[in-house]
C-alpha positions as YAML, in Angstrom:
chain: A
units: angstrom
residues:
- id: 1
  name: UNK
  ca: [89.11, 119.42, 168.74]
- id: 2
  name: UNK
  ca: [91.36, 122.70, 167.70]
- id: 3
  name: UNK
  ca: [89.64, 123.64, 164.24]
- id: 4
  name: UNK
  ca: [93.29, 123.57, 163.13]
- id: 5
  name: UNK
  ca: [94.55, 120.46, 163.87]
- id: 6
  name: UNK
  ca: [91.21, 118.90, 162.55]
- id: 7
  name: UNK
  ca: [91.72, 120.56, 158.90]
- id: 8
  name: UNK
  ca: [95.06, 118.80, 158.75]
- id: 9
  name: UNK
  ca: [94.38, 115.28, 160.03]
- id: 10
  name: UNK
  ca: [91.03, 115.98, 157.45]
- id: 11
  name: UNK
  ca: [94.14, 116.60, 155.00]
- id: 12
  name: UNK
  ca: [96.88, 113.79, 156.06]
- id: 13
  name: UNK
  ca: [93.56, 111.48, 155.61]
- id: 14
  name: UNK
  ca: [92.38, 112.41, 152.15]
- id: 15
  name: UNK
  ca: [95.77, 112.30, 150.33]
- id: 16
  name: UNK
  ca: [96.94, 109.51, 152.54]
- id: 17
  name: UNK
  ca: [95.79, 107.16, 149.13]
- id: 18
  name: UNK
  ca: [97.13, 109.51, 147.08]
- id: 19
  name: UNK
  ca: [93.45, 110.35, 145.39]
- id: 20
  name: UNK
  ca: [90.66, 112.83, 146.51]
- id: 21
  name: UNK
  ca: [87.10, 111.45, 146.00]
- id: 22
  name: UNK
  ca: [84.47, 113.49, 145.46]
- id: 23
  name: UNK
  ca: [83.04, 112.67, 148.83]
- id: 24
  name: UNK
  ca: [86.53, 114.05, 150.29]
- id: 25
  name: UNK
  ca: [86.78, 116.93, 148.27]
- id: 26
  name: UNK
  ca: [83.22, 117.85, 149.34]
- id: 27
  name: UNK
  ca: [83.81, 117.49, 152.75]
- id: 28
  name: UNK
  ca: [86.91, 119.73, 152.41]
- id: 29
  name: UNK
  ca: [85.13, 122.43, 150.99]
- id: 30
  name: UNK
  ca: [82.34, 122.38, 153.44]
- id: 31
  name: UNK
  ca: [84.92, 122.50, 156.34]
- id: 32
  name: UNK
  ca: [87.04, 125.51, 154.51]
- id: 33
  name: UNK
  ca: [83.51, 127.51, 153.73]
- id: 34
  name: UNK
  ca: [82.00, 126.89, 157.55]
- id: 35
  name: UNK
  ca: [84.47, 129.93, 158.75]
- id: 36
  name: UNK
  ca: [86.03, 127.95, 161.53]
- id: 37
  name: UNK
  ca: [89.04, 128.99, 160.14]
- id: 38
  name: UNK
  ca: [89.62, 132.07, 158.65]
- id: 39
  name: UNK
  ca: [91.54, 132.69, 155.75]
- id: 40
  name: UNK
  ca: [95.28, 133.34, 157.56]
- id: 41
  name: UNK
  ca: [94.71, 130.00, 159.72]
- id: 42
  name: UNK
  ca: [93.69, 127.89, 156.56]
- id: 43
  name: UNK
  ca: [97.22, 129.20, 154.90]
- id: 44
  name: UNK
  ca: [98.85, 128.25, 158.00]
- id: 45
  name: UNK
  ca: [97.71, 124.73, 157.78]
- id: 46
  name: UNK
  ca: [98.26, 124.02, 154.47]
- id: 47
  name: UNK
  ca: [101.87, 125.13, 154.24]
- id: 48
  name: UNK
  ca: [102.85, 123.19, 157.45]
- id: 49
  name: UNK
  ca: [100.95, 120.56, 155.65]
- id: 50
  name: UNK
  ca: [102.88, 120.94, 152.65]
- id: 51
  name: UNK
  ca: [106.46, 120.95, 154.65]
- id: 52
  name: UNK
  ca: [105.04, 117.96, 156.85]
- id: 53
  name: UNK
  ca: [104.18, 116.11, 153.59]
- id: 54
  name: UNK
  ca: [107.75, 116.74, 151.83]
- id: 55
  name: UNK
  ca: [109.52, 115.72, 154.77]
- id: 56
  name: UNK
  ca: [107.63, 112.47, 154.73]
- id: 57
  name: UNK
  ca: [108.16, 111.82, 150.89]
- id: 58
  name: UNK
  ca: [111.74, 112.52, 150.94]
- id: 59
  name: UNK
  ca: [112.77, 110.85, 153.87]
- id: 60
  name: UNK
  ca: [114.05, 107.39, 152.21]
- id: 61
  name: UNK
  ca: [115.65, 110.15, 149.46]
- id: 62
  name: UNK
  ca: [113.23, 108.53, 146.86]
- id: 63
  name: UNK
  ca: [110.03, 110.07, 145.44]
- id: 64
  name: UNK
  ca: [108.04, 106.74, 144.09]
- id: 65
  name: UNK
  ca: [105.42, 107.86, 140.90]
- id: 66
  name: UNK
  ca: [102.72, 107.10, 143.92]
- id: 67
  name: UNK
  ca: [104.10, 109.52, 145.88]
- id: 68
  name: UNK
  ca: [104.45, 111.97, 142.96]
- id: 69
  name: UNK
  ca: [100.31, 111.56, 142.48]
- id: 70
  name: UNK
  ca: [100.11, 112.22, 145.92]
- id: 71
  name: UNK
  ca: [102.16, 115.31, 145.43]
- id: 72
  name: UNK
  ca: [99.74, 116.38, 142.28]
- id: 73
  name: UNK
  ca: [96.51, 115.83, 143.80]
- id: 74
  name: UNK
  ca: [97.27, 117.63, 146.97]
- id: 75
  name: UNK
  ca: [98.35, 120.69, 144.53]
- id: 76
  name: UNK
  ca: [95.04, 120.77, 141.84]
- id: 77
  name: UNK
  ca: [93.03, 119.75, 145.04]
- id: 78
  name: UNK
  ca: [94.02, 122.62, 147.19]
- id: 79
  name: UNK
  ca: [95.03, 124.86, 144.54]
- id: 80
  name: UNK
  ca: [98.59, 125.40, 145.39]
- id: 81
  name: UNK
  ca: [100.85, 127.95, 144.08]
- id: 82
  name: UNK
  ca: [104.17, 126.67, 143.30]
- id: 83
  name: UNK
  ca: [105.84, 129.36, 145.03]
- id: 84
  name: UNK
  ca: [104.52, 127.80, 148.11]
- id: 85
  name: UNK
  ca: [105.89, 124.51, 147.71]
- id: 86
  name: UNK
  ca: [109.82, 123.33, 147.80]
- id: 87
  name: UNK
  ca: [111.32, 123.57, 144.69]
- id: 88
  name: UNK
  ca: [111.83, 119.77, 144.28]
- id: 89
  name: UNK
  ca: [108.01, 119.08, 145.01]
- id: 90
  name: UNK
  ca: [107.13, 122.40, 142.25]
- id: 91
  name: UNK
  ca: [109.69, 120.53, 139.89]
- id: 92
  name: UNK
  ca: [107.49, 117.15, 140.23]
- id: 93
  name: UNK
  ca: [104.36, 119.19, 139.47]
- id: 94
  name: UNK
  ca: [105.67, 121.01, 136.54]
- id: 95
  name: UNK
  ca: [106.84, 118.02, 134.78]
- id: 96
  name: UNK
  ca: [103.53, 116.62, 134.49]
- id: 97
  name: UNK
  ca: [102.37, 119.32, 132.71]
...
């Protein structure tokens, strides 16, 4: 499987409940620090990851408080700037703070 497309179905599955376990977020560090991918690729996946995500959570025009978690997690998990994220999604994120 393209090393690629593997980090982001690893991705859609470990936020898919909106929580990273400890298991995941091991596993996601392994993958990131066995140089499949190098540094330029892993950006590339998470921002389409990131635009793929949004699309999803605003597509019925509502973001649900599950969805917002989701939306957290997948920033303090992957340690997202908020530069890199639509300004709605960076909105949800700052307000939690």
């Amino acid at each position: 499987m393209d090393p690629k497309r593997k980090l982001k179905g690893m991705l859609a599955r470990i936020f898919s409940d909106a929580v990273a376990e400890d298991a995941e977020r091991d596993e996601l560090k392994a993958y990131l620090a066995s140089n499949v991918l190098g540094e330029g690729e892993i950006k590339e996946v998470f921002e389409d990851f990131v635009q793929t995500t949004w699309k999803i959570t605003i597509a019925d025009g509502v973001v649900s408080d599950r969805e917002k978690q989701r939306l957290r997690e997948i920033v303090s998990v992957l340690a997202l700037d908020a530069g890199v994220l639509p300004a709605e999604w960076a909105a949800i994120v700052a307000d939690a703070s």
